[in-house]
N, C-alpha and C positions, 0 to 999 in steps of 0.2 A: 056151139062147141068150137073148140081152137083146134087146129089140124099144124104142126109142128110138121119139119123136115128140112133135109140137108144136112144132117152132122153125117159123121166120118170119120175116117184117118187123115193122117196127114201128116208132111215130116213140115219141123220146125222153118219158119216162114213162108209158107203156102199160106195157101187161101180157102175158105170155105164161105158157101151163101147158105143163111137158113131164110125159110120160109115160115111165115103162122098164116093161115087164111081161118077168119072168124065165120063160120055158119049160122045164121038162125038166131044173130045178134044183130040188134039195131039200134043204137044210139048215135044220135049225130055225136055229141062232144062225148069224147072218149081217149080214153091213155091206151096203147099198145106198147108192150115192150117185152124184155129180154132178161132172163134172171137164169144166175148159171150156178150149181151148187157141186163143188168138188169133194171127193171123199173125203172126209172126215170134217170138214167144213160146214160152216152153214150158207143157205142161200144169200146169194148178192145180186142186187141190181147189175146190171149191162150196161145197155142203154135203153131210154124208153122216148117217144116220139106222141105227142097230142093227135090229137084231128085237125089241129090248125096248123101241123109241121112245126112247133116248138120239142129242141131236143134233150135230152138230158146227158150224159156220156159216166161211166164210172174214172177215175183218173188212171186206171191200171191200162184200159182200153184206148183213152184220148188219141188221136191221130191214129190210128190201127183200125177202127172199128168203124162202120157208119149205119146207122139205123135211118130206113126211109119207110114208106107204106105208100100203099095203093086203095085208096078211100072208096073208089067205083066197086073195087074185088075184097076189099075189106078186110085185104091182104096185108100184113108187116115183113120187113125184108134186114136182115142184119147181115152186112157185107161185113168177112173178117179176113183181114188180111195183117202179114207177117206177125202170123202165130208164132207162139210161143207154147213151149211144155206146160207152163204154169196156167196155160188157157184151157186147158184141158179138161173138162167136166160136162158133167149134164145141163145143157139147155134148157131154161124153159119158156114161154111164150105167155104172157099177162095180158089180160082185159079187160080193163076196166069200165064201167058208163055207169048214167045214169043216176038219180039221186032218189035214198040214197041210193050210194056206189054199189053194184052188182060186180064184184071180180068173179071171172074166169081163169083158170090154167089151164092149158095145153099138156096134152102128156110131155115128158122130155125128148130131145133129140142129144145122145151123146158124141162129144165132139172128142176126139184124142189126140193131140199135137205130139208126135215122136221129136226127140231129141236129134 
């Protein structure tokens, strides 16, 4: 299972860290990422990060955003920084491995950027 955390409040350019740490998931090669779905929208990629550390970035995020993990804790970590209002939506944490591919979600973590 995917365990999500770290959304918030927060006024417009702050910072927030989410967390996903994978349990009871084992695949050496495997995708982690970040998919965020605003009212009335549909879900959108983040960023997402391999097992080898190859990264993806969506271009709304590019320089704002950094997506790492921790492969020993099998942990993914999404640094965001100067938020924006329009960052403002439900989190969610992706898992991918394995062939075929097994995805996982993570419940969401809601993030809110005040103007």
């Amino acid at each position: 299972q995917l365990q999500a955390s770290g959304g918030g409040l927060v006024q417009a350019g702050g910072s927030l860290r989410l967390s996903c740490a994978a349990s009871g998931i084992i695949f050496s090669v495997n995708t982690m990422g970040w998919y965020r779905q605003a009212p009335g929208k549909q879900r959108e990629m983040v960023a997402v990060i391999t097992s080898g550390g190859s990264t993806n970035y969506a271009d709304s995020v590019k320089g704002r955003f950094t997506i790492s993990r921790d492969n020993a804790k099998n942990t993914a970590y999404l640094q965001m920084n100067s938020l924006k209002p329009e960052d403002t939506a439900v989190y969610y944490c992706k898992y991918k491995g394995g062939r075929p591919p097994v995805i996982y979600w993570g419940q969401g973590t809601l993030v809110t950027v005040l103007q």
